[in-house]
C-alpha positions in Angstrom: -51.7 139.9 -118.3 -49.0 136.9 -118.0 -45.8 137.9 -116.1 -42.9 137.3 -118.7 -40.8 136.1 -115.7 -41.5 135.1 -112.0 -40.4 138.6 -110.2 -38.9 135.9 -107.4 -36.2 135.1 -109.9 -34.7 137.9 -110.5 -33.5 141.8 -110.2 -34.7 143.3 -113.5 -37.3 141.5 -115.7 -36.6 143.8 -118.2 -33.3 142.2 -119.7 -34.9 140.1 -120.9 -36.9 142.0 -123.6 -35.9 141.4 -127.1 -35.6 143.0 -130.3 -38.8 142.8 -132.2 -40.3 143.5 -128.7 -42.4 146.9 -128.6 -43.5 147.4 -124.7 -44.6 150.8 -123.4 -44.2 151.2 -119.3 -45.9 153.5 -117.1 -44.2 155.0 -114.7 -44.1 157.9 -111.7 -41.1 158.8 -110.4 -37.4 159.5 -112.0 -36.0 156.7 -109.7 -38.7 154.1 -111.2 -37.8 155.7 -114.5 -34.4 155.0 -113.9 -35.1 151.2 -113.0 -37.1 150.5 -116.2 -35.3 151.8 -119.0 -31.3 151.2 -117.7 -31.9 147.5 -117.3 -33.2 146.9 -120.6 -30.5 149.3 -123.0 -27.7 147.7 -120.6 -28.7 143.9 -121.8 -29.0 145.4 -125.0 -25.4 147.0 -125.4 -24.1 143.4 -123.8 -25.4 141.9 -126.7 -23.9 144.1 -129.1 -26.6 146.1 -130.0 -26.8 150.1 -130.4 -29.0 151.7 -128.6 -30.9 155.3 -128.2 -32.1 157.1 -125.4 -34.5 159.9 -126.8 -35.2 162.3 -123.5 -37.9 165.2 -123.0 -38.3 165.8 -119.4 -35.0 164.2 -118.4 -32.1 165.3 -119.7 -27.9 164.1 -120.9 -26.4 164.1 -117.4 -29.4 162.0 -115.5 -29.6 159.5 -118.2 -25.4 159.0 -118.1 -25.5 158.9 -114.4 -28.7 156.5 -114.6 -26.1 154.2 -116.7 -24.0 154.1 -114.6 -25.2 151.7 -112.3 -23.6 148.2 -112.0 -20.3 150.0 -112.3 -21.7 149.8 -116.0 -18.6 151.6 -118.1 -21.6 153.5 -120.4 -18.7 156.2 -121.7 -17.0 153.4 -123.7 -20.0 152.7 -125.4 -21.0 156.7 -125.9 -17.2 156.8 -127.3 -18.0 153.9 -129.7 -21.2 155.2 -130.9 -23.2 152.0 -129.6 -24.8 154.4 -127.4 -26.7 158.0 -127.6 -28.6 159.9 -126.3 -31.2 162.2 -128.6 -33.8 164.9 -127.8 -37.4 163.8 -129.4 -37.2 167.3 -130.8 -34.7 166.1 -133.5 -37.0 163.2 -134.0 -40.2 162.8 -132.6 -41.7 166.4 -133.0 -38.8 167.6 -135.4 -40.3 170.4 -138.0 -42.4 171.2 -134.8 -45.3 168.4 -136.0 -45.5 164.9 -135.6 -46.5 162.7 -138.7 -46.4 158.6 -138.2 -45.0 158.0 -142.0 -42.1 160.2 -140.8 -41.3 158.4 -138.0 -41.2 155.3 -139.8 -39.3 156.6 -142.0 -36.7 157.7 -139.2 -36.5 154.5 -137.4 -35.7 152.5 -140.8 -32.8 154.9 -141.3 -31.6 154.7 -138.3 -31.9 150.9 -138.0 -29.8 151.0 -141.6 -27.5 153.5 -140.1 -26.7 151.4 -136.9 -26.5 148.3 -139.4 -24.1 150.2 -142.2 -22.1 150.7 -138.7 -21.6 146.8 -138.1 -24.7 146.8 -135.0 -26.8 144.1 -135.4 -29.8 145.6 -134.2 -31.2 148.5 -132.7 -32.9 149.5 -129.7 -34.3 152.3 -127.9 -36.3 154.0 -125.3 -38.3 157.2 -125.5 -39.9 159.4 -122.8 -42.9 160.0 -124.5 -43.9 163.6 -122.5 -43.2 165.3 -126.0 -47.1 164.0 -126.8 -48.2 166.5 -124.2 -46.5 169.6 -125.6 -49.8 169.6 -128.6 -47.5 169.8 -131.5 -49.8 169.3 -134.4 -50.7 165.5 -135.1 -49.5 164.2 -131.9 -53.7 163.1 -131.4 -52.8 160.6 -133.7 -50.2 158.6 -131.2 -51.6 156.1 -130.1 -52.8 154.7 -133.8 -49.1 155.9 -134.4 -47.9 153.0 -131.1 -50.8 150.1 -132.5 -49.1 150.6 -136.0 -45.4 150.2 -135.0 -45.9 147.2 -134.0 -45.9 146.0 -137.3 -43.1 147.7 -138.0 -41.0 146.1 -134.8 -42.2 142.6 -135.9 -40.3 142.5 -139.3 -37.3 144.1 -138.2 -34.1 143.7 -136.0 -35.2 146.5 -133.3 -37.2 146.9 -130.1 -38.9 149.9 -128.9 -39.8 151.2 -124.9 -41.8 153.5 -125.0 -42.5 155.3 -121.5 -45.1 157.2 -120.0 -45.3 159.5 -116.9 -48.5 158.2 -115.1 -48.9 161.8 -113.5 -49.1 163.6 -116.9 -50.8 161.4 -118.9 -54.9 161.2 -118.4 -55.8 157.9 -117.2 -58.3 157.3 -120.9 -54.9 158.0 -122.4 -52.7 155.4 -120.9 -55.2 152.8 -121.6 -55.3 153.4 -125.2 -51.5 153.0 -125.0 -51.8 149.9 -122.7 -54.4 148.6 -125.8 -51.6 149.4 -128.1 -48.9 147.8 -126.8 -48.3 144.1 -127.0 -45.9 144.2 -123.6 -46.3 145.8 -120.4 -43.6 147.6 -117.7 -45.3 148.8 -114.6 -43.1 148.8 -111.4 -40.5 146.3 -112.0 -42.9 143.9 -113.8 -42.7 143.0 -117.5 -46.1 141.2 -118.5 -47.8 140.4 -121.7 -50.8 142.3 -122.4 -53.6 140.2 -123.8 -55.3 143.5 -123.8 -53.3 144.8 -127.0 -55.6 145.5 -129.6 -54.7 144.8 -133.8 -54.0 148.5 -135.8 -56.4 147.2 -137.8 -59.2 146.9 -135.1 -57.7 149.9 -133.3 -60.0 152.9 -132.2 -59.2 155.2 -129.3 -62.0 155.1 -126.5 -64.3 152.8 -128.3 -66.4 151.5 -125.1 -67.5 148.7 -128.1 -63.8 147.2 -128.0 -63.1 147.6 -124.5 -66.0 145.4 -123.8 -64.9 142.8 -126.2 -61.5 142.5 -125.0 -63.0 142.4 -121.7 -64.7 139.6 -122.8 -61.3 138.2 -124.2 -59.8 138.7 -120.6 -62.4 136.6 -119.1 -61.8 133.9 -121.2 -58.3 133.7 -120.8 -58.2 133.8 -117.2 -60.3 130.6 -117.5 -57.9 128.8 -119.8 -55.3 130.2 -117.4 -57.2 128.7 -114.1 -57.4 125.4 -115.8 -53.6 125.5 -116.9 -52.6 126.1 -113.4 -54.6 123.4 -112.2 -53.1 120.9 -115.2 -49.5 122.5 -114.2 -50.3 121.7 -110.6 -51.0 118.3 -110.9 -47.9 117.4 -113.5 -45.7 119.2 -111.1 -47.0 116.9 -107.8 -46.7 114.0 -110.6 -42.4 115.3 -111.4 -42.0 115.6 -107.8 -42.5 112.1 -107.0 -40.4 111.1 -109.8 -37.8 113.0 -108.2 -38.9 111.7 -105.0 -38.4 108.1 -106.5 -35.5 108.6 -108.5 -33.5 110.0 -105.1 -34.5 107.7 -103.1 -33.7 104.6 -105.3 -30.4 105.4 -106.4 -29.2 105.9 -102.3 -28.5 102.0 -102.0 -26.8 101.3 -105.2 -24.6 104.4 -105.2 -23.5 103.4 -102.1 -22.7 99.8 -102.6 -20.5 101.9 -105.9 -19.2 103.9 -103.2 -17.8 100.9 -100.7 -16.4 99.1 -103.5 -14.4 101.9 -105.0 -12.9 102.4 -101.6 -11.6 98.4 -101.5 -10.2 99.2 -105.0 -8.2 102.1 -103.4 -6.8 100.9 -100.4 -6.2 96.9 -101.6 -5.1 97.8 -105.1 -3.3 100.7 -104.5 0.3 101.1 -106.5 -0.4 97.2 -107.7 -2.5 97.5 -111.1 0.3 100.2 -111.7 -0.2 104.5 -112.1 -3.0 104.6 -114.6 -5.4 102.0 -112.8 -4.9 104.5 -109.5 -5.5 107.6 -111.3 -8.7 105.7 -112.5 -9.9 104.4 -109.5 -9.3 108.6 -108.4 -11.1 110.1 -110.9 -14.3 107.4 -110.1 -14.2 108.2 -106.6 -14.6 111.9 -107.4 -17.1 111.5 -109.8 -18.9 109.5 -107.4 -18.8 111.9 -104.7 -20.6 114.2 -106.9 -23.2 111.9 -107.8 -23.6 111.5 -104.0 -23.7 115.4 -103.5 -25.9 115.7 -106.5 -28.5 112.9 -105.8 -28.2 114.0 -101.7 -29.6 117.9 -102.5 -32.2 116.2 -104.9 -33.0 114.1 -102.0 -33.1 116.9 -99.9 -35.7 119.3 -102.8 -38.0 116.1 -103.4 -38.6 115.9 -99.8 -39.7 119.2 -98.8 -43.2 119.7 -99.6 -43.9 115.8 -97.6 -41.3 116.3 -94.7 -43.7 114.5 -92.1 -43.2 116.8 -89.3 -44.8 119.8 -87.6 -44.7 123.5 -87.9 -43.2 124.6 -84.6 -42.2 128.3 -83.1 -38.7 128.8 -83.0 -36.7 131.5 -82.3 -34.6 131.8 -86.0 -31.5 132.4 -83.8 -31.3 129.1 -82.7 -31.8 127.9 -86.7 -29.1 129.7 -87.6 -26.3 129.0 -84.9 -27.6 125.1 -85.5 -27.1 125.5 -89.4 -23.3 126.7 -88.4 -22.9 123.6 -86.4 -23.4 122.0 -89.3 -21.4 124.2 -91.8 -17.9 124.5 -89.7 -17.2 120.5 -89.9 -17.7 120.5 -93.8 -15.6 123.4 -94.6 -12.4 122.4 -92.2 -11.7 126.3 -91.9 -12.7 128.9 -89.9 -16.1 130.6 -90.8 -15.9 134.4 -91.7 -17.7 136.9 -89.7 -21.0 136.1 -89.4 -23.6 138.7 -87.6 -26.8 138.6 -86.5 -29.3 140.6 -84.6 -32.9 141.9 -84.0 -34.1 138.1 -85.4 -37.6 137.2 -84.5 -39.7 133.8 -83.4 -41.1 132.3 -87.0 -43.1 129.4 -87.5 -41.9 126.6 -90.2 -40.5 123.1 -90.0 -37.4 123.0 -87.8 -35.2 120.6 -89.9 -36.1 122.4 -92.9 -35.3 126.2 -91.9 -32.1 125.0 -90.5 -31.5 123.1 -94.0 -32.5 127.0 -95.3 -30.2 129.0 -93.4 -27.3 125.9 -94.2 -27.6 125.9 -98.0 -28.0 129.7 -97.7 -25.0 130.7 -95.0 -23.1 128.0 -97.5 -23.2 130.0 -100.9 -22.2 133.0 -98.7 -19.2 131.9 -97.4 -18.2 130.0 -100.6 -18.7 133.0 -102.9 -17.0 135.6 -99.8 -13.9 133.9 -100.6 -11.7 135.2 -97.7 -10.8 134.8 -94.3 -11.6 138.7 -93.6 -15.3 138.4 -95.5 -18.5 139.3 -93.2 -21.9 137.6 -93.7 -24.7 140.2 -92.0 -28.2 138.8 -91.3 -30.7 140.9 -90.3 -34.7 140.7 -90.4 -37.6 143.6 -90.1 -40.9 143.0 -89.9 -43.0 142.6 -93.6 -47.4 141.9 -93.8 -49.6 139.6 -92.6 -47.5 138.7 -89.5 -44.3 138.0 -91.8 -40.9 138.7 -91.8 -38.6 140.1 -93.9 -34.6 138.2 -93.7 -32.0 140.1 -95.4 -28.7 137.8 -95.7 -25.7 139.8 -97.2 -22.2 138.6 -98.1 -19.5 140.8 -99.2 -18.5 139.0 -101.7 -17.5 139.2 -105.6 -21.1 139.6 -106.4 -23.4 138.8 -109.3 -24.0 140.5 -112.9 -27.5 141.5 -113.3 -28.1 140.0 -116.3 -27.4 136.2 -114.9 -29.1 136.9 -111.9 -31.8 134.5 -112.9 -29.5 131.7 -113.4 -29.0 131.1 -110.2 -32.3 129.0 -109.4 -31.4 126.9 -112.0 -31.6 123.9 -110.8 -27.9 121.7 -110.8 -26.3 125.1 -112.1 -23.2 126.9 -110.6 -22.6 130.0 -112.4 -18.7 129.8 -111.7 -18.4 126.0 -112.5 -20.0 122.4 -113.2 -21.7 120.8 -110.2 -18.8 119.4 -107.7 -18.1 117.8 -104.6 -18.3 120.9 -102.9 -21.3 121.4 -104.7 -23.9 120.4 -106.7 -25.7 124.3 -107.7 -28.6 123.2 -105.7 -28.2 125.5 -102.7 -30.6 128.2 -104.0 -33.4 125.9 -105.3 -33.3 124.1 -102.4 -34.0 127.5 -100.5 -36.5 129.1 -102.4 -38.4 126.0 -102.5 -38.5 125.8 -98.8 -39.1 129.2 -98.7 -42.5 128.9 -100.7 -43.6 125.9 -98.7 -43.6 128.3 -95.7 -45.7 131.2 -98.0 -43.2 132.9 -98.4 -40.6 134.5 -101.7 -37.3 134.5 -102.0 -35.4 136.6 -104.4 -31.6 137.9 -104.6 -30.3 141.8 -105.4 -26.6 141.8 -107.0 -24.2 143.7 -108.3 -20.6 143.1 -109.7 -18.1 143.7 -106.9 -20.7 144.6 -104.1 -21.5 140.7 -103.1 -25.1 139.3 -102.8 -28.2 139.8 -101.1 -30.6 137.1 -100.3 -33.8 138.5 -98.8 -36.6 136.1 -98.1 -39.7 136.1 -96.1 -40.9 133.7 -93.1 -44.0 133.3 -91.0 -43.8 135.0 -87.8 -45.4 133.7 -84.4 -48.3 135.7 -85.4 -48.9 134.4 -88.6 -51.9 133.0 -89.1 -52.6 129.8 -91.3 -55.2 127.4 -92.4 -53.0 124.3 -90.9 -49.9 124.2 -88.6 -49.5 120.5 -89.3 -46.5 118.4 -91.4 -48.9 118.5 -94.6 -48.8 122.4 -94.0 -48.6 123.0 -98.2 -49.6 119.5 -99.0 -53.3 120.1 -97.5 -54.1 123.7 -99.0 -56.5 123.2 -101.7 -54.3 124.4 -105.0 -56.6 127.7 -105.6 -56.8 128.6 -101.9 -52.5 128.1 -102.0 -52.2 130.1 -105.3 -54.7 133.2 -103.2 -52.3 133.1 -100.5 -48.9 133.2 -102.6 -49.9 136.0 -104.8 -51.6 137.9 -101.9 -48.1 137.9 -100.4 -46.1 138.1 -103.3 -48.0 141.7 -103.9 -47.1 142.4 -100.6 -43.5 141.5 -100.8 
């Protein structure tokens, strides 16, 4: 199974389901619950969509609450009808049987009701624990699940369907699994290449499991040789970038020295205009030169040219202030640190981390009484875990993955004061030290950037400058998603 999004990027993977999606996810406890199905019917009442909630073992109150998150204002959308909440016993098991052409029949009329009522589209999630109670012709389900996806296909809705791992039989669950074409486990959205046609569809046939483990094998070699290809164009785009940086330094700077002659000789003698001119090309300049510096600054990274050294990440961060405190002409908000351990990584570049990093945070704070807290715990595998937390105005959910666009700010175009690099720039360095980097938001409650770094105890296959650069590719991708699981 393909992940649908790199989990590194963002919070919730699950906004960014769509309708004529049909993914089932497997679950264990209410608070996993909770994290699977809010995400995905909050992006869908963004976009305008109504959604349903159909509970069994949960009921009203835990699903309103669950909403809730995000400072999410879910009674507006209760008031307006774009949201409610149903028991599967008025739908699902309603007469006290189940029968699939009934079902279908209920989710066209509600898809015409919701459209008759000027939504869109239609979404929904169902606990599916009402399959346990035996009503008569709930056997049938899972040919019920391999059929509906038919039905989600040629029209405007999308359908979660979740199931309690502890109550469902493990030869169960994978006959859903085979049914579904997406999969929600944990906080993972992946595309099942295990989903199985309606037409080819048979509960516990050992006949198809074998052929689509066939199918699985296959594909994992098509995906071994795509990572290999996607390897070798992305070393190939690096030194483009590499190039391109590097060879625009000289002439944007002879730009630079002349637009300065312009301002000082010239000035107040070509007349208003020509000065507001010669203004506006020095500022677009300067955020060429900001721009084309942090591209410098990404293109570099992976071919630095110098060692992997133990350092105390103390000193890294009270040098990356050094830095900061000149640039900003103000002074820095509350920053505090404590309990941070002796890592293992490129000097320049950690410091370059904890710049671009400690940079966003104080931009984004936004006052003279904001804190910035850093702290670190220990992860796996001799890493460790940095949290970096600003109290700032915070993130929405759903743009969290925005963020590591590269050249993106998501309160403004690329500046002066910056070029909406700072993240990329991080994470990158980040992964040429083995480790991930993600960020947990919410409106009104800042951002959190936690990351993780080799420790002293860390053990690797080289300590030198080439560090990433010499790891064969598979033996790099082992080690990543080794941690990754970890993380």
């Amino acid at each position: 199974m393909q992940s649908v999004a790199s989990a590194k990027e963002n919070d919730s993977q699950l906004t960014l389901l769509e309708i004529h999606d049909h993914p089932c996810s497997i679950y264990e406890t209410a608070e996993e619950l909770k994290r699977q199905f809010v995400p995905y019917l909050q992006a869908g009442l963004v976009l305008g969509e109504r959604c349903v909630y159909f509970i069994d073992e949960s009921d009203e109150n835990f699903v309103i609450d669950a909403m809730r998150v995000n400072k999410f204002d879910i009674e507006r959308h209760l008031k307006s009808g774009a949201f409610a909440i149903i028991h599967t016993k008025d739908a699902h098991t309603k007469d006290d049987h189940f029968a699939e052409a009934k079902m279908m029949s209920y989710w066209s009329e509600a898809l015409a009701q919701s459209q008759r009522a000027g939504f869109p589209s239609m979404r929904a999630a169902v606990e599916m624990t009402w399959a346990l109670a035996g009503v008569p012709g709930s056997e049938m389900l899972t040919a019920y699940e391999a059929r509906l996806n038919d039905f989600v296909d040629k029209n405007k809705v999308s359908v979660l369907c979740q199931y309690n791992r502890k109550r469902f039989p493990p030869s169960k669950l994978k006959a859903v699994i085979h049914a579904h074409p997406i999969l929600v486990a944990e906080d993972h959205v992946m595309r099942n290449n295990a989903v199985v046609h309606h037409e080819r569809f048979v509960e516990d046939s050992a006949e198809l499991d074998l052929q689509v483990l066939m199918d699985n094998m296959f594909l994992i070699k098509k995906l071994q040789t795509a990572q290999d290809s996607l390897e070798e164009a992305f070393d190939e785009l690096n030194e483009v970038s590499y190039m391109i940086s590097h060879e625009l330094q000289e002439p944007l700077t002879v730009i630079r020295s002349y637009q300065k002659l312009l301002a000082v000789r010239y000035k107040g003698r070509l007349g208003s205009d020509a000065d507001d001119f010669i203004q506006r090309c020095s500022e677009a300049t300067a955020i060429i030169e900001r721009m084309i510096d942090d591209l410098w600054t990404y293109a570099r990274i992976t071919r630095s040219g110098q060692p992997f050294v133990r350092i105390n990440s103390e000193q890294v961060i009270i040098a990356a202030l050094k830095k900061i405190e000149p640039q900003l002409g103000a002074p820095l908000p509350a920053i505090t640190y404590y309990n941070l351990p002796m890592v293992i990584g490129v000097e320049e570049q950690l410091i370059e981390l904890f710049r671009k990093l400690l940079e966003n945070a104080i931009v984004h704070s936004g006052s003279k009484s904001a804190s910035i807290n850093i702290v670190a715990t220990e992860a796996s595998d001799g890493f460790w875990q940095f949290a970096l937390a600003d109290d700032g105005a915070g993130i929405d959910s759903v743009r969290v993955m925005e963020a590591f666009r590269m050249f993106n700010r998501l309160d403004k175009r690329p500046g002066a004061d910056g070029s909406g690099m700072g993240l990329p720039v991080a994470r990158k360095i980040v992964e040429f030290h083995q480790g991930q980097l993600r960020i947990s938001s919410q409106l009104g409650k800042g951002v959190t950037v936690l990351f993780t770094l080799p420790g002293a105890t860390a053990q690797f296959e080289s300590k030198s400058s080439n560090f990433g650069g010499e790891l064969n590719g598979r033996r790099r991708r082992r080690l990543l998603e080794k941690h990754s699981r970890d993380y």
